[in-house]
C-alpha positions as CSV (number, residue, x, y, z in Angstrom):
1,X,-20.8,64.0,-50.2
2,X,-18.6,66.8,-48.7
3,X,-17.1,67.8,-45.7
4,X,-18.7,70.6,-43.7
5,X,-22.5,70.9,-43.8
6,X,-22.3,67.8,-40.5
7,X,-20.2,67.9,-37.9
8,X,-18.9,64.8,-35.9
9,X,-17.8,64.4,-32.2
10,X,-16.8,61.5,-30.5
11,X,-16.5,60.8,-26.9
12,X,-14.9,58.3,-25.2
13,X,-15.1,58.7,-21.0
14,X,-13.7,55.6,-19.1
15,X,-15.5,55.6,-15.5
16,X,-13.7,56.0,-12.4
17,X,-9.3,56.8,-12.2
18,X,-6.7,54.7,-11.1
19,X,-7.0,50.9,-10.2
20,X,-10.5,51.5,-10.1
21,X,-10.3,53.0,-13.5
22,X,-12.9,50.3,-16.1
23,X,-11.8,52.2,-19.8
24,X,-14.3,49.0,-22.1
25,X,-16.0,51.3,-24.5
26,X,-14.7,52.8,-27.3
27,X,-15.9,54.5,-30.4
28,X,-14.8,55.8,-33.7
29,X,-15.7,57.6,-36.7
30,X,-14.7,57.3,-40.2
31,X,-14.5,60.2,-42.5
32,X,-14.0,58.9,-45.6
33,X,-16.4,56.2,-44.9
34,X,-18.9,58.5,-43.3
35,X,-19.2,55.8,-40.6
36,X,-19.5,55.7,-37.1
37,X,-19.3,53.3,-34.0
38,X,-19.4,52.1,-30.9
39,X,-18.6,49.6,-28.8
40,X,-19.1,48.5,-24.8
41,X,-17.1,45.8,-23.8
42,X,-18.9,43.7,-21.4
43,X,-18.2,44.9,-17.8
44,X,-17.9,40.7,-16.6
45,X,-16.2,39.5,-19.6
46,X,-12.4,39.1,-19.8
47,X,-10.5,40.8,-22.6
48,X,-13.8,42.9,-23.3
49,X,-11.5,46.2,-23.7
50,X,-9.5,44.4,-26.4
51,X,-12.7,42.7,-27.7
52,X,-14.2,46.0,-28.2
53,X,-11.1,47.9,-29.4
54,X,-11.0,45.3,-32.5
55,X,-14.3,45.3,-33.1
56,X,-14.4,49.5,-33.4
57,X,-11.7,48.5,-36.4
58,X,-13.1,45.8,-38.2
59,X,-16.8,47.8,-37.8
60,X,-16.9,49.4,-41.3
61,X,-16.6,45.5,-43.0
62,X,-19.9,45.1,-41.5
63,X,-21.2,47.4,-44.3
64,X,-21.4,46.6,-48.4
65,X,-22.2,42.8,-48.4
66,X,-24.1,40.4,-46.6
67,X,-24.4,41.4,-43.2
68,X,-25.3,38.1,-41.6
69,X,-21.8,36.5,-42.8
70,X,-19.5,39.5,-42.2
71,X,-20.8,39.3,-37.9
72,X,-20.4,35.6,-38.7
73,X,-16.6,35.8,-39.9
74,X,-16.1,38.6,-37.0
75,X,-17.6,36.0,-34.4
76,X,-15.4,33.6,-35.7
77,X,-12.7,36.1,-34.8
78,X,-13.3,36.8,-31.6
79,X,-14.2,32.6,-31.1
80,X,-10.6,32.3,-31.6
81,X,-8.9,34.7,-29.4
82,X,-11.5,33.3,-26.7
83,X,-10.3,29.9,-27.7
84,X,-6.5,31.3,-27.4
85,X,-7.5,32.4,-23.4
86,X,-8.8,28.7,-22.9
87,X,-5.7,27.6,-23.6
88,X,-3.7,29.7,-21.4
89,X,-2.8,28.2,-18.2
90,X,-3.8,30.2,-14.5
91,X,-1.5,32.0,-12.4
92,X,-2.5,30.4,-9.3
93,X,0.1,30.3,-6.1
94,X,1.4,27.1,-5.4
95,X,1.1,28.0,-2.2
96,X,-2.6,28.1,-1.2
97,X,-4.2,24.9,-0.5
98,X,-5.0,22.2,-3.2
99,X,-8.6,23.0,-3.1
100,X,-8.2,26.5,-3.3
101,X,-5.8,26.2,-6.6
102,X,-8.8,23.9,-8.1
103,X,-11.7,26.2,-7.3
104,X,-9.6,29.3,-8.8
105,X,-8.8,27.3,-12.2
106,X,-13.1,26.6,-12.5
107,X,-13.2,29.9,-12.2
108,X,-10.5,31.4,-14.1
109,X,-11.6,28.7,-16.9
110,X,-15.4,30.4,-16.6
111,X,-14.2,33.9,-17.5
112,X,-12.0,32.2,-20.3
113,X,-15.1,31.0,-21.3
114,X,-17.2,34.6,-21.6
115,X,-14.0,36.4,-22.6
116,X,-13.9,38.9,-25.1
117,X,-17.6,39.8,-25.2
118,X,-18.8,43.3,-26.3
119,X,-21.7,45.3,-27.9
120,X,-21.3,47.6,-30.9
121,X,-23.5,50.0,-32.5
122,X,-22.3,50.9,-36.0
123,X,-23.8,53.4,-38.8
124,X,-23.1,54.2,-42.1
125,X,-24.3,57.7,-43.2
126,X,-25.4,58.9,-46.8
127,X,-26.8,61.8,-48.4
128,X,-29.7,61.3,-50.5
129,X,-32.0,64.2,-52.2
130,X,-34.6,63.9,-49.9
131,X,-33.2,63.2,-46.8
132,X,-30.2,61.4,-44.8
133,X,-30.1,57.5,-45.8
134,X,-28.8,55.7,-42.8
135,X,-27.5,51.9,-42.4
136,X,-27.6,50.6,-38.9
137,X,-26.2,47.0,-37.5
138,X,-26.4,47.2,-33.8
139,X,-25.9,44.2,-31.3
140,X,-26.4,44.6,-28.0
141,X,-28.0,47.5,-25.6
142,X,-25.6,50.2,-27.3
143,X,-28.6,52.4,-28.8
144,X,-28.7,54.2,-32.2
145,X,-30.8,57.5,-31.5
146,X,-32.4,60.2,-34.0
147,X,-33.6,63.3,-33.6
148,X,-35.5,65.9,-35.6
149,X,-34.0,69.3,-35.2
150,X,-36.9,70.2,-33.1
151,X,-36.0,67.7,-30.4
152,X,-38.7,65.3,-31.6
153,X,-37.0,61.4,-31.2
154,X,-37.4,60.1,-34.5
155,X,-35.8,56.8,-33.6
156,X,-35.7,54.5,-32.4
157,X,-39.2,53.0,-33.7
158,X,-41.9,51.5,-31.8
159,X,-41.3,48.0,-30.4
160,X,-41.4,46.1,-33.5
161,X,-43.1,42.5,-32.9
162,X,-45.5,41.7,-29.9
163,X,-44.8,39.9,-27.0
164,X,-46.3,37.1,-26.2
165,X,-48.2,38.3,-23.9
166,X,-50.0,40.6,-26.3
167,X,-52.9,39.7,-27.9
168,X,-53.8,40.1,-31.2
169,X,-55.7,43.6,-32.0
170,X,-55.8,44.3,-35.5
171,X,-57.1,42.4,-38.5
172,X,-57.7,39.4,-35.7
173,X,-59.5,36.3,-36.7
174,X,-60.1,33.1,-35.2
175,X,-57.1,31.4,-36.1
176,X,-54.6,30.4,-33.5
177,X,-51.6,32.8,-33.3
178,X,-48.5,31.5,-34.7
179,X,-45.0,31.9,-32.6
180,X,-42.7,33.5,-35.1
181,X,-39.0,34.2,-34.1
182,X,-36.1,35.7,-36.0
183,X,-34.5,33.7,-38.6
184,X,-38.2,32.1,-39.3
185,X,-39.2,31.4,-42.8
186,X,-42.2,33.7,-43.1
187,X,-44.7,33.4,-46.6
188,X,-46.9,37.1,-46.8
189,X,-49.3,38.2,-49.6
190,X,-48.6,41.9,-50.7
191,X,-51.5,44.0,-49.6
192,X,-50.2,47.8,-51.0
193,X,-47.3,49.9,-50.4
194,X,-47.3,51.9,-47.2
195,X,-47.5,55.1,-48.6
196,X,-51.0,54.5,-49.5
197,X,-52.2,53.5,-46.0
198,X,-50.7,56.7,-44.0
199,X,-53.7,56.3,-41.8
200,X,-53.0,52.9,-40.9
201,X,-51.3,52.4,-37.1
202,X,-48.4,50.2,-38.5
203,X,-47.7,53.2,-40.7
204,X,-48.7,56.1,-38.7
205,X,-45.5,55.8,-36.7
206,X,-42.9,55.9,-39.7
207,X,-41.9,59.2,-40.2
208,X,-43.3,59.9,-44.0
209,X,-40.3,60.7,-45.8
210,X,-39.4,56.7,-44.8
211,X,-42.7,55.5,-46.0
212,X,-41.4,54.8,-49.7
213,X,-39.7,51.7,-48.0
214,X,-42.0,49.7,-46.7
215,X,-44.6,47.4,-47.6
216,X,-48.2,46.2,-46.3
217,X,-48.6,42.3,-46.4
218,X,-51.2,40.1,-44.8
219,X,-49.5,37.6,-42.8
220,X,-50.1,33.7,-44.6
221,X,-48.0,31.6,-42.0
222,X,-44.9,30.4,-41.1
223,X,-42.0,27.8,-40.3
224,X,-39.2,27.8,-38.1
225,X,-35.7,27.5,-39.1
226,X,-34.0,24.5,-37.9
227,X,-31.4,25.0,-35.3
228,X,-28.6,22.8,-34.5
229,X,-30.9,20.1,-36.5
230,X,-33.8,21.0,-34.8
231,X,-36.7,23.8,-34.2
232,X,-35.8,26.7,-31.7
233,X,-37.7,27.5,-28.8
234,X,-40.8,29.7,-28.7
235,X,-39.9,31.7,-25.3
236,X,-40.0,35.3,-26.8
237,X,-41.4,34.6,-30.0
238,X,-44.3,37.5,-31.7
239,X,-47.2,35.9,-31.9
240,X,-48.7,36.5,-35.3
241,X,-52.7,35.4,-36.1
242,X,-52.7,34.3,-40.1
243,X,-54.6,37.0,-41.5
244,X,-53.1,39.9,-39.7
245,X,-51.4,42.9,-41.4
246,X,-47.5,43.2,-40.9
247,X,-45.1,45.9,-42.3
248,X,-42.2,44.8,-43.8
249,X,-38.8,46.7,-45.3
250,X,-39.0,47.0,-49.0
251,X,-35.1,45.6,-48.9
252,X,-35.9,42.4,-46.6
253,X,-38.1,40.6,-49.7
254,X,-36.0,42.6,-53.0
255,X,-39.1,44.3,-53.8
256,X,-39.2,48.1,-54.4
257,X,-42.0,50.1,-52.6
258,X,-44.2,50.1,-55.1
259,X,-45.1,46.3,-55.8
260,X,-47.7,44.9,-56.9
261,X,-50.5,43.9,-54.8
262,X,-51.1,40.5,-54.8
263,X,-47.7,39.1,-55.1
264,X,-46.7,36.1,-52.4
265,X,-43.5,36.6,-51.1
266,X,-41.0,34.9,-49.0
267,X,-38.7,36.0,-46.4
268,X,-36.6,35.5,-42.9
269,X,-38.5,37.3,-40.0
270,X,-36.5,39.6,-38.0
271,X,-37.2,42.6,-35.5
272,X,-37.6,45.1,-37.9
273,X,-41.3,43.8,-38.6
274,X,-43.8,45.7,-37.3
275,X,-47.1,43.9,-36.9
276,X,-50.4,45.0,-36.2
277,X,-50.8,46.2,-32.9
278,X,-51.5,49.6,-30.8
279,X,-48.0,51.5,-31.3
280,X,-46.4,51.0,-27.8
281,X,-44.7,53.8,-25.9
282,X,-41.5,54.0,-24.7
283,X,-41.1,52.6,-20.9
284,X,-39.2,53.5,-17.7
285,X,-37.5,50.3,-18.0
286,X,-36.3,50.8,-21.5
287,X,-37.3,54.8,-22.9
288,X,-34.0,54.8,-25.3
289,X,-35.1,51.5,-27.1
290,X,-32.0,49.5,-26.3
291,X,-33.9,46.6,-25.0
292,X,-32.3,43.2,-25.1
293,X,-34.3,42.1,-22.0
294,X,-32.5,40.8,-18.9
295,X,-29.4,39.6,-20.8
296,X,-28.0,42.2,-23.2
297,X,-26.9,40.3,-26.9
298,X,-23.3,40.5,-27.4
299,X,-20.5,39.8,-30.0
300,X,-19.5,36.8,-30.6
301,X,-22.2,34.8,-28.8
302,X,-25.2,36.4,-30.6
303,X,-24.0,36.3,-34.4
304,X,-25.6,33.5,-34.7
305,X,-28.7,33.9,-32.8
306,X,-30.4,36.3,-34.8
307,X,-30.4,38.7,-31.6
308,X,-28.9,41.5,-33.9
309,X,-30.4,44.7,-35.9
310,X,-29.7,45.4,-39.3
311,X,-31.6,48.4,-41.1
312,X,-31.7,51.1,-43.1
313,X,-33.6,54.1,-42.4
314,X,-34.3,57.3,-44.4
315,X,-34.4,61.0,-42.0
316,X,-35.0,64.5,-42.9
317,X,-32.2,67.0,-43.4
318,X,-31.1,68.4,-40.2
319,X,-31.3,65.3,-38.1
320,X,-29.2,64.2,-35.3
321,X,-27.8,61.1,-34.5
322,X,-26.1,59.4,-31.8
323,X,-24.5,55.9,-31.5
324,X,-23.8,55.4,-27.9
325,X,-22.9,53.0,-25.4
326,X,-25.5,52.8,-22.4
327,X,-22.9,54.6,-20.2
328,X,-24.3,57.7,-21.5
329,X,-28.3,56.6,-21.7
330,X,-28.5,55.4,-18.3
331,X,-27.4,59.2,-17.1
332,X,-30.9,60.2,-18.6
333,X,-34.2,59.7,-17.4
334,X,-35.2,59.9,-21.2
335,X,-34.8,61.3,-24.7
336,X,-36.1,64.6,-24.1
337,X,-33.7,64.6,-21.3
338,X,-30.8,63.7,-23.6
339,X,-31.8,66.0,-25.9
340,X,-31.9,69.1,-23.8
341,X,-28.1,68.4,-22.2
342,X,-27.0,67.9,-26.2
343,X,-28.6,71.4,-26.8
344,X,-26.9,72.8,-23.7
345,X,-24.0,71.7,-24.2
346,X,-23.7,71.8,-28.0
347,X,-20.9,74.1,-27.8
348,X,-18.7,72.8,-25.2
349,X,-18.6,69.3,-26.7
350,X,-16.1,71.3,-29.1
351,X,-14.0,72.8,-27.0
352,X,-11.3,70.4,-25.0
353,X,-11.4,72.1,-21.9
354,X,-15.4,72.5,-21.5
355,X,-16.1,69.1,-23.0
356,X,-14.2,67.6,-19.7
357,X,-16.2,69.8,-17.7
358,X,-19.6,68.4,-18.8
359,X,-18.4,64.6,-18.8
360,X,-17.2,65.2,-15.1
361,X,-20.9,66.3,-14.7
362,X,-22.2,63.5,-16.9
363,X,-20.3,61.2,-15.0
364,X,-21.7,62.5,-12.0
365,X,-24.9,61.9,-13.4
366,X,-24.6,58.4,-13.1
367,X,-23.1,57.8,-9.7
368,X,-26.4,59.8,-8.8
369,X,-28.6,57.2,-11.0
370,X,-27.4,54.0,-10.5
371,X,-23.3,54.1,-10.3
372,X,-20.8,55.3,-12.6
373,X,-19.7,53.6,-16.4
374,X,-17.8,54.4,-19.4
375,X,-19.3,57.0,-21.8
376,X,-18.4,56.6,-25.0
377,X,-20.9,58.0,-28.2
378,X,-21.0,59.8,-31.8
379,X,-22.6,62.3,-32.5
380,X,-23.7,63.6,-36.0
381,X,-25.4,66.8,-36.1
382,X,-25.7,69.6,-38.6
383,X,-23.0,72.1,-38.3
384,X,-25.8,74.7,-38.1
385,X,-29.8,74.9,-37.7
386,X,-30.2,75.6,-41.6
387,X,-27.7,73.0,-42.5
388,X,-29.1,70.4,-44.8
389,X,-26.2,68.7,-46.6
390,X,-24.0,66.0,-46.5
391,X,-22.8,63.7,-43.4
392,X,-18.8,64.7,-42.8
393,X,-16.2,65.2,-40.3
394,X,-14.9,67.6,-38.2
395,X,-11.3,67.6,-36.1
396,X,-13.0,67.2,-32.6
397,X,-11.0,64.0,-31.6
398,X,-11.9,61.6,-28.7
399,X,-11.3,62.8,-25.4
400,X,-10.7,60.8,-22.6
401,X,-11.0,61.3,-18.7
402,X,-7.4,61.6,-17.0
């Protein structure tokens, strides 16, 4: 990969100015690494500015091993400078009544207790012949977002795994539905690769240059994954009926995507299964795919919860891609909207002086919608319309609000 044929920008927009100034988010990108990232420290945690200025550093160990124990060791990180806040004694007046200095040390010893909390978004970009290879852990509401270079939102995918409150509309039999959460032991049966079912609905939504990795197995059964000595609970599980289709990532079971039909295989059920269902839109409530539901997953607390992504997605020359923190989704109605200030504003993102401009009116965006945040995103883009090369960086640096 070279420099030249992408071009890189990355923002970083604290809300508000003086005392009332919030600065949590930060992002970075990595030239040599081609990696980018994100990360929104959590608004009511303590520390979350520092939590989220380390993580943005020790992002690109997330990448090129096991995944599940590098967020782990982070955690464990982050467990310990939480531990070290415990452990720090209140500044409380001696002044103010007794039960005034106990009620502010329960709740100075709360926020010790949720300190250093943040999201993070983090991708790792790579240049194959036949499109941009992409590696995504994201935990949290901070969204990762791809375009065509028609405008056309080619991620984030449809809702993965039903709810429970969906019932079961492809392949259904009479057997009970099974509650399946991540981190569950689930047992398939290898029906065909899914670039021979492109009619199929499971596959219809995978853009077809992405189809080469994944796979069509019928769903056998499965068993949960004791937690803390025991089975977890079933609120939020997908609700899977034995017999039902499921497409899985060629990388989750070690199989390429070509395998044989037939073959039983074993593997740890995350979001990134899609099972048969009609493909859901995107919602009012949630049209950028950030989900997380009412309480948004956050480092450390969720490393061990299986609350987190980890992919890898193939696009088509010319994409573009943003990792952001929900400062700048929630100034949106949608993706298209997104899309069309990008295109507007593609060249004053470059320029120092124009780029302030348009956060002041992203900014103001916000305190229309629903009260100002931080903005803080990369974006990845082809240094022109006909570019189709390699992910690299440019000098824009990060520009932040005076």
């Amino acid at each position: 990969m070279t420099d030249g044929d992408y071009k890189t920008v990355v923002v970083i927009s604290p809300a508000g100015a003086g005392d009332e100034r919030k600065d949590q988010d930060r992002a970075a990108w990595y030239p040599h690494r081609h990696l980018g990232v994100v990360c929104d420290g959590t608004t009511t945690s303590l520390h979350a500015r520092s939590a989220a200025e380390q993580t943005v550093r020790f992002a690109p160990g997330f990448f090129g091993g096991d995944v599940r124990e590098r967020l782990a060791l982070w955690a464990e990180y982050l467990l310990a400078c939480r531990a070290d806040a415990c452990r720090q004694p209140p500044r409380i007046s001696a002044s103010l009544p007794a039960g005034v200095q106990d009620l502010l040390r329960d709740v100075a010893r709360g926020q010790a207790a949720r300190s250093f909390q943040t999201t993070c978004v983090a991708a790792r970009f790579q240049l194959e012949p036949n499109g941009v290879e992409v590696e995504v852990v994201q935990v949290g509401d901070s969204p990762f977002l791809a375009f065509a270079a028609d405008g056309t939102l080619l991620w984030p995918a449809p809702v993965n795994a039903a709810s429970p409150d969906d019932p079961p509309t492809l392949e259904a039999s009479r057997s009970v539905a099974m509650a399946v959460q991540p981190g569950d032991d689930v047992l398939i049966r290898l029906v065909a690769p899914a670039t021979r079912c492109p009619d199929h609905n499971l596959v219809a939504a995978v853009p077809p240059v992405s189809r080469s990795r994944w796979l069509i197995g019928e769903f056998v059964t499965a068993w949960p994954r004791l937690r803390n000595g025991r089975p977890g609970r079933t609120a939020g599980a997908a609700r899977i009926v034995p017999g039902n289709l499921i497409m899985v990532p060629a990388y989750l079971i070690g199989t390429a995507g070509e395998a044989e039909p037939n073959l039983w295989k074993r593997f740890p059920f995350t979001p990134r299964v899609h099972v048969a269902r009609p493909a859901p839109r995107a919602t009012a409530g949630d049209p950028f795919g950030g989900g997380g539901g009412a309480v948004t997953a956050v480092l450390p607390d969720d490393a061990y919860t299986c609350r987190w992504l980890h992919f890898r997605e193939r696009f088509p020359h010319g994409s573009v891609f943003i990792l952001a923190s929900d400062g700048l989704t929630h100034g949106f109605a949608d993706a298209a909207a997104l899309w069309e200030w990008l295109a507007a504003h593609r060249t004053s993102l470059n320029d120092p002086a124009a780029q302030a401009a348009a956060l002041d009116e992203l900014h103001e965006r916000l305190r229309t919608r629903q009260g100002d945040d931080d903005i803080a995103f990369v974006l990845v883009r082809p240094e022109s319309a006909q570019s189709t090369g390699a992910v690299g960086h440019s000098a824009t640096g990060d520009r932040q609000r005076e």
